[in-house]
mmCIF file of the N, C-alpha and C atoms, coordinates in Angstrom:
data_MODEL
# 
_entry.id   MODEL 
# 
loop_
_atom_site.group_PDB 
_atom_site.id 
_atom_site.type_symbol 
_atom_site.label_atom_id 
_atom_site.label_alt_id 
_atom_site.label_comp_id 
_atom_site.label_asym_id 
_atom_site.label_entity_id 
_atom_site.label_seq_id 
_atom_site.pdbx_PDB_ins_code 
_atom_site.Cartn_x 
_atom_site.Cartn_y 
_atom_site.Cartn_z 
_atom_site.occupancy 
_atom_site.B_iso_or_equiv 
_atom_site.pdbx_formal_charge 
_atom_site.auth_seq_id 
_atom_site.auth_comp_id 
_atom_site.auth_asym_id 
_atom_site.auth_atom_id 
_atom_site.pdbx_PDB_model_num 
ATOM 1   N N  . UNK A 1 1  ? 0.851   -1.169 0.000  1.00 0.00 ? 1  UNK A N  1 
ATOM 2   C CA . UNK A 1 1  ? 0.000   0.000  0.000  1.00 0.00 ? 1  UNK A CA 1 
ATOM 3   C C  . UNK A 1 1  ? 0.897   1.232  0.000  1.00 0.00 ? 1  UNK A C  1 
ATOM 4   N N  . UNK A 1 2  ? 0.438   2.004  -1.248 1.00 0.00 ? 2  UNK A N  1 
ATOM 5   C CA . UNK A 1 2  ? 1.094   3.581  -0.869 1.00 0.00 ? 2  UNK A CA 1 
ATOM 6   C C  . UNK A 1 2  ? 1.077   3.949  0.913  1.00 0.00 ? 2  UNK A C  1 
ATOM 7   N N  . UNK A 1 3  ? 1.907   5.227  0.847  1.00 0.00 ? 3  UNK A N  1 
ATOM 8   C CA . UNK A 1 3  ? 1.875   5.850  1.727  1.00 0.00 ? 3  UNK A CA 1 
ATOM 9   C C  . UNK A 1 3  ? 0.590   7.080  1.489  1.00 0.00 ? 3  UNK A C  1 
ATOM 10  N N  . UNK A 1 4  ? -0.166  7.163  0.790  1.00 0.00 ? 4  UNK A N  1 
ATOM 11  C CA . UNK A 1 4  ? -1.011  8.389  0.777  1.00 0.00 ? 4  UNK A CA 1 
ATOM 12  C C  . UNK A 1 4  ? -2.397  7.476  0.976  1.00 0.00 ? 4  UNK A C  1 
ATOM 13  N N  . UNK A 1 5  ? -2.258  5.968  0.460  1.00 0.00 ? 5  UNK A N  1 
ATOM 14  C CA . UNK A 1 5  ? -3.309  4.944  0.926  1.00 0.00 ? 5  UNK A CA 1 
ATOM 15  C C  . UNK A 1 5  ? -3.327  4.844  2.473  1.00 0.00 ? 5  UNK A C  1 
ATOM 16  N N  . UNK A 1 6  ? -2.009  4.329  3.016  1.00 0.00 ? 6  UNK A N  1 
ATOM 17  C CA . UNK A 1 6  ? -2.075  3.989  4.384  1.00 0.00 ? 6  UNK A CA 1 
ATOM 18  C C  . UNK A 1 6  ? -2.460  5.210  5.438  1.00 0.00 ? 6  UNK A C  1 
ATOM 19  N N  . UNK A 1 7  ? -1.810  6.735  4.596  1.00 0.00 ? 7  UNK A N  1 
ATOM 20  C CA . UNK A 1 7  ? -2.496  7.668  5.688  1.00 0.00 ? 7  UNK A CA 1 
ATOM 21  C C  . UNK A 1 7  ? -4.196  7.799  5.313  1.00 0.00 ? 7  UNK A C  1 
ATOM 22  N N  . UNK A 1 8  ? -4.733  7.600  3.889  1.00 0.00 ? 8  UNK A N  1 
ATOM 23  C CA . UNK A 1 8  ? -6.045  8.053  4.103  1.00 0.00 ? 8  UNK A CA 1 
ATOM 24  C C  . UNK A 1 8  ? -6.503  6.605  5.288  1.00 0.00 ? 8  UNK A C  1 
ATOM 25  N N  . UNK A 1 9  ? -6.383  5.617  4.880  1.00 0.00 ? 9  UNK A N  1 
ATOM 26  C CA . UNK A 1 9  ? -7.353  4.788  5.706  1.00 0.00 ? 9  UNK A CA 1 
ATOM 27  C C  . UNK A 1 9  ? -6.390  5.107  7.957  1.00 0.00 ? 9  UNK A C  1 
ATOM 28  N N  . UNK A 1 10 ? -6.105  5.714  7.454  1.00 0.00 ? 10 UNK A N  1 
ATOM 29  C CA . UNK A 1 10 ? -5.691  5.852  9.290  1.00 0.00 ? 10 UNK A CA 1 
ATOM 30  C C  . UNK A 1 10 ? -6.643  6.958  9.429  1.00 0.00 ? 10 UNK A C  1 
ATOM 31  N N  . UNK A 1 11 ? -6.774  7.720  8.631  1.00 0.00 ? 11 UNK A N  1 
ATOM 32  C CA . UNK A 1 11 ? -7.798  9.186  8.858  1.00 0.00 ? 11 UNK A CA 1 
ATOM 33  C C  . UNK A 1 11 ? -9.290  8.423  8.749  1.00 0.00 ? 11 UNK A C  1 
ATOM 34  N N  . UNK A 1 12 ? -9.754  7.393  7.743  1.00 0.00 ? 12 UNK A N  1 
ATOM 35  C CA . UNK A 1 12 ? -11.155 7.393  8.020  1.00 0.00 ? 12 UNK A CA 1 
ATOM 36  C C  . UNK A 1 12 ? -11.128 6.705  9.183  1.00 0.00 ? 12 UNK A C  1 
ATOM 37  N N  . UNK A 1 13 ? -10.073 5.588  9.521  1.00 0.00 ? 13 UNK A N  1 
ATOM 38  C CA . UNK A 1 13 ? -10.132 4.899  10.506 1.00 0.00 ? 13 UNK A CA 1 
ATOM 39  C C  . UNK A 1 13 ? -10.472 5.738  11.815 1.00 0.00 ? 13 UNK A C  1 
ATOM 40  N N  . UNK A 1 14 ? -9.451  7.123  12.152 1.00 0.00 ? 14 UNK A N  1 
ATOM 41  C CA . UNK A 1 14 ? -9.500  7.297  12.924 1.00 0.00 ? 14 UNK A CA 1 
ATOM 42  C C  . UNK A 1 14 ? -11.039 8.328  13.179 1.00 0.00 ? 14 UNK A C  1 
ATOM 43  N N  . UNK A 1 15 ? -11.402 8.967  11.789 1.00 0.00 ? 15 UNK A N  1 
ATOM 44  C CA . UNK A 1 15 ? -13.553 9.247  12.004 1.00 0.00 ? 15 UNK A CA 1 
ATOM 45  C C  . UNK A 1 15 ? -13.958 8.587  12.405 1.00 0.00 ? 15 UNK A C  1 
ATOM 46  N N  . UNK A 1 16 ? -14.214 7.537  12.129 1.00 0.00 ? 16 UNK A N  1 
ATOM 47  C CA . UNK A 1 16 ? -14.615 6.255  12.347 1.00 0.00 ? 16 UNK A CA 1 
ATOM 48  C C  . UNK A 1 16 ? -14.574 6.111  13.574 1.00 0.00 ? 16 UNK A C  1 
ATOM 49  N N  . UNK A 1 17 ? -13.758 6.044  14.608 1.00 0.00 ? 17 UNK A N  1 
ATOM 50  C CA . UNK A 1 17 ? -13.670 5.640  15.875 1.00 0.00 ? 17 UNK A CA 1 
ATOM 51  C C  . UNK A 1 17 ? -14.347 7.111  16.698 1.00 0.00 ? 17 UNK A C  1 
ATOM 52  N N  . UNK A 1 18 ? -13.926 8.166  16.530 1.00 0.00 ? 18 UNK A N  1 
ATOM 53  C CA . UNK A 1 18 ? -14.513 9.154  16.711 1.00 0.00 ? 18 UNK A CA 1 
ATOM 54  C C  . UNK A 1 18 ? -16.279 9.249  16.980 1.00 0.00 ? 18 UNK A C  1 
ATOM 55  N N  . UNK A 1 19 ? -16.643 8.819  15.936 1.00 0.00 ? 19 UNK A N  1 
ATOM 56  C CA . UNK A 1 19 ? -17.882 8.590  16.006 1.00 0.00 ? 19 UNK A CA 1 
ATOM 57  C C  . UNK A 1 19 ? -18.496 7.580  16.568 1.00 0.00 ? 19 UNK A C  1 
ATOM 58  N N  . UNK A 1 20 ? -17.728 6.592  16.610 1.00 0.00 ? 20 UNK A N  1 
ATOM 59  C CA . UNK A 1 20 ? -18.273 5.102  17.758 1.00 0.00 ? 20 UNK A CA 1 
ATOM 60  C C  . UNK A 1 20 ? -18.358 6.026  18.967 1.00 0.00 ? 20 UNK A C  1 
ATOM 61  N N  . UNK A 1 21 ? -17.484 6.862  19.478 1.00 0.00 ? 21 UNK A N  1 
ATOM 62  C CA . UNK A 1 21 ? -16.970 6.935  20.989 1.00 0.00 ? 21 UNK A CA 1 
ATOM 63  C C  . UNK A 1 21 ? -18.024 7.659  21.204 1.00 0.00 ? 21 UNK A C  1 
ATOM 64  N N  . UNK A 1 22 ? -18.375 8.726  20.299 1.00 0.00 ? 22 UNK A N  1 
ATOM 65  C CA . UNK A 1 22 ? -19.625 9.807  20.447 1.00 0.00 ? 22 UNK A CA 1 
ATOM 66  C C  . UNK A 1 22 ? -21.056 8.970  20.390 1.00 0.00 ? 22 UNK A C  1 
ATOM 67  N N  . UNK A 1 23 ? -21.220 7.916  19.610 1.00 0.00 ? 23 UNK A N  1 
ATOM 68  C CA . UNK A 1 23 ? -22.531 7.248  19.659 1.00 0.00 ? 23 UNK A CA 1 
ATOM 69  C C  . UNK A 1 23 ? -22.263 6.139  21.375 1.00 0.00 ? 23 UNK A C  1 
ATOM 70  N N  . UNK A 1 24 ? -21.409 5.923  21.536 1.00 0.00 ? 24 UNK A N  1 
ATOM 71  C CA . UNK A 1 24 ? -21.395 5.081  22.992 1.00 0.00 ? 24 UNK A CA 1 
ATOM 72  C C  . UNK A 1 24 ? -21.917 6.113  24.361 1.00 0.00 ? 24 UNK A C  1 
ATOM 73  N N  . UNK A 1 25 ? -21.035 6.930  24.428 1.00 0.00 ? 25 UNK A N  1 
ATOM 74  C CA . UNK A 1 25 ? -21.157 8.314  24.721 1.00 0.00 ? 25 UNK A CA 1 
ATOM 75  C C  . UNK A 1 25 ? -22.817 8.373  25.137 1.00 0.00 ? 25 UNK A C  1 
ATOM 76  N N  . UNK A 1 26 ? -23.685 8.812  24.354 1.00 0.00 ? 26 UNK A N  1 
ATOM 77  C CA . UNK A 1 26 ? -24.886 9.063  24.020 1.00 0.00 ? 26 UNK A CA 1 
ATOM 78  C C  . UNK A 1 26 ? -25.653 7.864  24.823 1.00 0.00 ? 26 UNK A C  1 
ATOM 79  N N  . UNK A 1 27 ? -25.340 7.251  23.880 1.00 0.00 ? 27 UNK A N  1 
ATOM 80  C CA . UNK A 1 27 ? -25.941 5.367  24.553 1.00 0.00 ? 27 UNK A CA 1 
ATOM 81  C C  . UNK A 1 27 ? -25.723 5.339  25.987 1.00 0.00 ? 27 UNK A C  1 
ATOM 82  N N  . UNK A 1 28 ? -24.794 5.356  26.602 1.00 0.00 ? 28 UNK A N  1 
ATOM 83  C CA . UNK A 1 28 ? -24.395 5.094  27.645 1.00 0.00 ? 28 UNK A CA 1 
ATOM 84  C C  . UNK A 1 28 ? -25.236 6.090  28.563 1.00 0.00 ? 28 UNK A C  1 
ATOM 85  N N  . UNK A 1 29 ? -25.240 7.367  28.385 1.00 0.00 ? 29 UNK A N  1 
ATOM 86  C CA . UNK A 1 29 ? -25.889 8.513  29.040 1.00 0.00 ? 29 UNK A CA 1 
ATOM 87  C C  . UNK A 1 29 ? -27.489 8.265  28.819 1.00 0.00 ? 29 UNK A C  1 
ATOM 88  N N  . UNK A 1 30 ? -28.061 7.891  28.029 1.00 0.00 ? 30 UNK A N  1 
ATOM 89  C CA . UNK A 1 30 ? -29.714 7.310  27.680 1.00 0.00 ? 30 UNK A CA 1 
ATOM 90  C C  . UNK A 1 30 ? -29.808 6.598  28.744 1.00 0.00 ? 30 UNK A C  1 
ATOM 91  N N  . UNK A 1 31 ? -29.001 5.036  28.330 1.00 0.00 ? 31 UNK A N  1 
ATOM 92  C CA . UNK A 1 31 ? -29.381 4.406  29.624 1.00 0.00 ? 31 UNK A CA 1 
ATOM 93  C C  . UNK A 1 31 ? -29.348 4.421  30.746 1.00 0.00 ? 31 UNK A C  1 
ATOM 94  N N  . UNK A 1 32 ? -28.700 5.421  31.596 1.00 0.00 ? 32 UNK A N  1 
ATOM 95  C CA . UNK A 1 32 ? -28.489 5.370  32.746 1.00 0.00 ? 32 UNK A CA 1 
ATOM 96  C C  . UNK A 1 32 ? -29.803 6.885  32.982 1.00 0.00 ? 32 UNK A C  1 
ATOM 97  N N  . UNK A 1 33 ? -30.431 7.237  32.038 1.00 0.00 ? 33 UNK A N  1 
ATOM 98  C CA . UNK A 1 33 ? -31.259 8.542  32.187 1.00 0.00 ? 33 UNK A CA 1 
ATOM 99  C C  . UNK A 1 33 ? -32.859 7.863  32.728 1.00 0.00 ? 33 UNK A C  1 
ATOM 100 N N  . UNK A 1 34 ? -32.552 6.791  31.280 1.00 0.00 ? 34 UNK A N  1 
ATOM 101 C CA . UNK A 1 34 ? -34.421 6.452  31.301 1.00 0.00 ? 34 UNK A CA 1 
ATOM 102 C C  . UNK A 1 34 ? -34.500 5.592  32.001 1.00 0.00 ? 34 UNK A C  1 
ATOM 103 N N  . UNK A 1 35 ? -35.603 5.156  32.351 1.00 0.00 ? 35 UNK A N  1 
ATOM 104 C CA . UNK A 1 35 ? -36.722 4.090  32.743 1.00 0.00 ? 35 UNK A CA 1 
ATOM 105 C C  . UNK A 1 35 ? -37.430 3.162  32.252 1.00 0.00 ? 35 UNK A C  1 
ATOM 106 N N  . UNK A 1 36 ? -37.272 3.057  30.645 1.00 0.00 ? 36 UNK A N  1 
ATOM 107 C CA . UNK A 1 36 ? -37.755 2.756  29.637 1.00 0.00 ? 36 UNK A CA 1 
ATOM 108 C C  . UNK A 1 36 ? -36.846 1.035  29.654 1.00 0.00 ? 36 UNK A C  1 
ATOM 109 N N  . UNK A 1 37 ? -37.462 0.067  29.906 1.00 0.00 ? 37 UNK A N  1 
ATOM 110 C CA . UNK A 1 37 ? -36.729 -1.017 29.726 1.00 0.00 ? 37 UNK A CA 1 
ATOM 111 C C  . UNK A 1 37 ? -36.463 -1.305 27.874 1.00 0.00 ? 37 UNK A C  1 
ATOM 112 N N  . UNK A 1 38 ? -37.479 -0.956 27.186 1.00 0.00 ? 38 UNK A N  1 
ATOM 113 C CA . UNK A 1 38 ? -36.887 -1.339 26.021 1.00 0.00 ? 38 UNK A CA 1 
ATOM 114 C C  . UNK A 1 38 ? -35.695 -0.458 25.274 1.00 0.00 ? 38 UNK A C  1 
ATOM 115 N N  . UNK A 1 39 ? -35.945 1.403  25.336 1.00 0.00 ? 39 UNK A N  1 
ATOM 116 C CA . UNK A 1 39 ? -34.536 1.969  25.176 1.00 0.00 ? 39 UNK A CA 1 
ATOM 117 C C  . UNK A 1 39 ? -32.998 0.900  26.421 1.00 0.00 ? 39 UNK A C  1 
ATOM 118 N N  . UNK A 1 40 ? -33.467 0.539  27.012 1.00 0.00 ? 40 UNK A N  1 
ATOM 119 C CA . UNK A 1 40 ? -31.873 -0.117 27.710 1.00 0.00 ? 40 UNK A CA 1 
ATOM 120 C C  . UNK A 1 40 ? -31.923 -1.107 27.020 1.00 0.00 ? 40 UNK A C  1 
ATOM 121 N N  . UNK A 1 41 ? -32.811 -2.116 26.738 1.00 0.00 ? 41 UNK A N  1 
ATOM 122 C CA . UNK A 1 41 ? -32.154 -3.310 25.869 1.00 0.00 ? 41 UNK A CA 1 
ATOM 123 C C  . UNK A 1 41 ? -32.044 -2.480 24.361 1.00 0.00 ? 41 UNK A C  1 
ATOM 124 N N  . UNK A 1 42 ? -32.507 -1.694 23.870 1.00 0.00 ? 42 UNK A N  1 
ATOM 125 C CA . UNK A 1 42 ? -32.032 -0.985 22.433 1.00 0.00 ? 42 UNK A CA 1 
ATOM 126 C C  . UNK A 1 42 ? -30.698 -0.923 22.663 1.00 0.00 ? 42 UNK A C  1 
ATOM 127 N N  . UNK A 1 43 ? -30.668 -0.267 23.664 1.00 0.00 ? 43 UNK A N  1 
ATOM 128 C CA . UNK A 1 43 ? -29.342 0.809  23.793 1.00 0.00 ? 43 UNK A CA 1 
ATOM 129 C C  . UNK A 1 43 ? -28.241 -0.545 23.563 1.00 0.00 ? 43 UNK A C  1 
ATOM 130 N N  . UNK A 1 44 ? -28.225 -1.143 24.784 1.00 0.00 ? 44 UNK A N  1 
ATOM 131 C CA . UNK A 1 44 ? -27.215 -2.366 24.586 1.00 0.00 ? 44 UNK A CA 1 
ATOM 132 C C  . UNK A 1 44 ? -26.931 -3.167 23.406 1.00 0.00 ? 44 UNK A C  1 
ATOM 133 N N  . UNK A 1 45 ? -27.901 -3.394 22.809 1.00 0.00 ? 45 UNK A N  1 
ATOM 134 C CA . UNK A 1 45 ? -27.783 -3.822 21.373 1.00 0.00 ? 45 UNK A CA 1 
ATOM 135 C C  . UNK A 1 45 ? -26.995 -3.366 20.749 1.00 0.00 ? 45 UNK A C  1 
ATOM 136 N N  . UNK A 1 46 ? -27.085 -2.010 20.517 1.00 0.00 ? 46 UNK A N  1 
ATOM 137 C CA . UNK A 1 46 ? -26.231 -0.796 19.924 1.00 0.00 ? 46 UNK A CA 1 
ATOM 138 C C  . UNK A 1 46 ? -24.687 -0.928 19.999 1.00 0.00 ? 46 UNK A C  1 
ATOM 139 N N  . UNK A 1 47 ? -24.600 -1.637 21.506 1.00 0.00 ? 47 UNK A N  1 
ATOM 140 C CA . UNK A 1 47 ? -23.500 -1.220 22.035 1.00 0.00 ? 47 UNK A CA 1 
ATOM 141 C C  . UNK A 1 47 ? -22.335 -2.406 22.116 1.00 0.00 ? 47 UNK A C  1 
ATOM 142 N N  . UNK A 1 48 ? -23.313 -3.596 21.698 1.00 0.00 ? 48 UNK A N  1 
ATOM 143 C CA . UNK A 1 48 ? -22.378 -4.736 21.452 1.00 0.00 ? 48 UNK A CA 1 
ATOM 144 C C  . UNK A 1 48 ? -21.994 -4.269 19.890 1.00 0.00 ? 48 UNK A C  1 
ATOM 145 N N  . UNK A 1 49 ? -22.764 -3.777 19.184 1.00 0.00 ? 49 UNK A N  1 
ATOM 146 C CA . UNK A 1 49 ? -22.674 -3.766 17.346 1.00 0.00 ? 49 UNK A CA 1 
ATOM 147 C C  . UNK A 1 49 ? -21.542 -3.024 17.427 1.00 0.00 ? 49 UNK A C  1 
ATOM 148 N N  . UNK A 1 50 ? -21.133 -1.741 18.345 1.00 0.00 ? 50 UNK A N  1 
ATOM 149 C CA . UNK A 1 50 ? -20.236 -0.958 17.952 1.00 0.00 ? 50 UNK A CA 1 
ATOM 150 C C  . UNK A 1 50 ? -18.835 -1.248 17.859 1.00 0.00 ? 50 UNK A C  1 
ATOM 151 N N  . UNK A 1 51 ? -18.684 -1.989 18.712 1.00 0.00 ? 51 UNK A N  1 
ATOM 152 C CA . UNK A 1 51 ? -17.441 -2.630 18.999 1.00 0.00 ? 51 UNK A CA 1 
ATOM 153 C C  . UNK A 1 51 ? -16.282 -3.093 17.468 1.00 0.00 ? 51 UNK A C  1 
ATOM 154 N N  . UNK A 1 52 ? -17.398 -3.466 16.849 1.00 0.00 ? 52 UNK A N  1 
ATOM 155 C CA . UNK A 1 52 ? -17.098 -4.385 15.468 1.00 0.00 ? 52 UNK A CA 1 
ATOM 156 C C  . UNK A 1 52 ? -17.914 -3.857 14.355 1.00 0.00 ? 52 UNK A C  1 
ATOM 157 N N  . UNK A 1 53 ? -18.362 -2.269 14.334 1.00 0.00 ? 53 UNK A N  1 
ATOM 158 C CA . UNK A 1 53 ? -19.144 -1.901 13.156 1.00 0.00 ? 53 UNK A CA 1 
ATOM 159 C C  . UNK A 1 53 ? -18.068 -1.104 12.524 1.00 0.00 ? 53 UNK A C  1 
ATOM 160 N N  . UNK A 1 54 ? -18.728 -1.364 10.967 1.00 0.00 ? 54 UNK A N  1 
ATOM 161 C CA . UNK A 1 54 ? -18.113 -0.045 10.037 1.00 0.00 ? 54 UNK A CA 1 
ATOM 162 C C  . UNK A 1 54 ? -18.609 0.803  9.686  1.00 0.00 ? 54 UNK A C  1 
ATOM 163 N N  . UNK A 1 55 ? -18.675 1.514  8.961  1.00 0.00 ? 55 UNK A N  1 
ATOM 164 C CA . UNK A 1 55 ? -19.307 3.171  9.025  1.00 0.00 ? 55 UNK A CA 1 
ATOM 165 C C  . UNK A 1 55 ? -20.582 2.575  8.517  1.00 0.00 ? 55 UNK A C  1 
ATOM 166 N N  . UNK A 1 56 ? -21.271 1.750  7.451  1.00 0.00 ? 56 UNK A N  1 
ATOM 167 C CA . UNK A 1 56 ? -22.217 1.621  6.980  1.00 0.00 ? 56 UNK A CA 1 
ATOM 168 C C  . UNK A 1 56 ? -23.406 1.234  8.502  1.00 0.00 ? 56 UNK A C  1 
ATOM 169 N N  . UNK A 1 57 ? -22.995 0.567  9.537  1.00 0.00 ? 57 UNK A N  1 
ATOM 170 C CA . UNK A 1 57 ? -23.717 0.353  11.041 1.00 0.00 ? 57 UNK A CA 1 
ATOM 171 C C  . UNK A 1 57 ? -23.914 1.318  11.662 1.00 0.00 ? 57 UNK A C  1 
ATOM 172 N N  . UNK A 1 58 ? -22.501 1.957  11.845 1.00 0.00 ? 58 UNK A N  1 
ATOM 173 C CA . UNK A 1 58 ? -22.348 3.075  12.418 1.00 0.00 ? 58 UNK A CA 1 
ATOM 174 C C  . UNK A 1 58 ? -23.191 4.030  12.064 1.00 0.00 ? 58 UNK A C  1 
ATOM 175 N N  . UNK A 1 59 ? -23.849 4.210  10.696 1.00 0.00 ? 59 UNK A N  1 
ATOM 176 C CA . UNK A 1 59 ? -24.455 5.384  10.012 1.00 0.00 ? 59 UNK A CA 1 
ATOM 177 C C  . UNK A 1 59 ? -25.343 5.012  10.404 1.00 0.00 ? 59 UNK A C  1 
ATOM 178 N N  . UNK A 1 60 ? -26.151 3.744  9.718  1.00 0.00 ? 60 UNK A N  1 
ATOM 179 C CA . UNK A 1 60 ? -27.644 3.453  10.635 1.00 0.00 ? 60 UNK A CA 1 
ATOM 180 C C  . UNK A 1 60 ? -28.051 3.870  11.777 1.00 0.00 ? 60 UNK A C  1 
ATOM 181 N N  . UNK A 1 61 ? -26.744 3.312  12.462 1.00 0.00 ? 61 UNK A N  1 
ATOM 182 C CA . UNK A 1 61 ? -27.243 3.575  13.815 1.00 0.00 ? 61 UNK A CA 1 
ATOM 183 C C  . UNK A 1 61 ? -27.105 5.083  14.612 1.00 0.00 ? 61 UNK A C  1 
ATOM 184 N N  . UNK A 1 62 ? -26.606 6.264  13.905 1.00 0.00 ? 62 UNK A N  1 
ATOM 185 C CA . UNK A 1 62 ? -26.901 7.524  13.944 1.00 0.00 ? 62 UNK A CA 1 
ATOM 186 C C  . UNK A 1 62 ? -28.171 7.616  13.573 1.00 0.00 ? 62 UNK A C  1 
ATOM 187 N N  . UNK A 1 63 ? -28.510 7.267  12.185 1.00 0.00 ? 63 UNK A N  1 
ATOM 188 C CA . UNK A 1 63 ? -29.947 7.184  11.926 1.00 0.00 ? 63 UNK A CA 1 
ATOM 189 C C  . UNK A 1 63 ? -31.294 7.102  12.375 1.00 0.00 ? 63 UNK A C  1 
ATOM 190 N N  . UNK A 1 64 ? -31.081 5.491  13.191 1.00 0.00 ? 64 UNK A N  1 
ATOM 191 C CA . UNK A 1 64 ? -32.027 5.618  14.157 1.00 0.00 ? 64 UNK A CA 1 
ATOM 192 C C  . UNK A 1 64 ? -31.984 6.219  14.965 1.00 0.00 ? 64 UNK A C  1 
ATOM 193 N N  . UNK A 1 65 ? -31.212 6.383  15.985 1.00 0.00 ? 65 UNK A N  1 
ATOM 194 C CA . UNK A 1 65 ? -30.875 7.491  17.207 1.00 0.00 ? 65 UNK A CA 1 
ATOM 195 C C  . UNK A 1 65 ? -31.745 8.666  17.185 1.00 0.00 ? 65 UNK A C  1 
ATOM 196 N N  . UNK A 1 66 ? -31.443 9.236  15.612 1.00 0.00 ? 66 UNK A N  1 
ATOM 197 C CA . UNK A 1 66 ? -32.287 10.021 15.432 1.00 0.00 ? 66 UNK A CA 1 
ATOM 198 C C  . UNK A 1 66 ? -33.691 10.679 15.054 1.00 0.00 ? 66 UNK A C  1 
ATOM 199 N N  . UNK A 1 67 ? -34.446 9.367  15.024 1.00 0.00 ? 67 UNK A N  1 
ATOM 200 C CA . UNK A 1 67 ? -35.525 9.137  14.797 1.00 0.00 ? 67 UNK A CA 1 
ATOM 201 C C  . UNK A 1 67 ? -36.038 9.495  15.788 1.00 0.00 ? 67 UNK A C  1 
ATOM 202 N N  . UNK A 1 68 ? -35.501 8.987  17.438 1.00 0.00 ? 68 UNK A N  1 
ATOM 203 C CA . UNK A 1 68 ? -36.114 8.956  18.468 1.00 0.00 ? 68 UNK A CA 1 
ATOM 204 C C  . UNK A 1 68 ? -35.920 10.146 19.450 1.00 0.00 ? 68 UNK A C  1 
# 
């Protein structure tokens, strides 16, 4: 891999993580807010996916977030 390959994918890589930390972030602060047993099992759901999502999950799952 070039060197202008290996720095772009360290830069989306590193959006990418950026935005997990900010959607956990969020998640994490929901559940400990509501009362709502099904937002906490949502939330957790969310929160195993993130671990191992790529931006296409990651986007969804901004998506929904924002629905609600």
């Amino acid at each position: 891999m070039s060197i202008w390959g290996t720095l772009l994918s360290f830069v989306v890589k590193s959006a990418l993580d950026k935005r997990k930390e900010k959607l956990k972030a969020e998640l994490q602060n929901e559940n400990k807010t509501t009362q709502s047993a099904w937002v906490k099992v949502r939330n957790r759901g969310y929160l195993a996916l993130l671990d191992n999502a790529g931006p296409l999950v990651v986007q969804q799952i901004e998506k929904e977030l924002k629905k609600h």
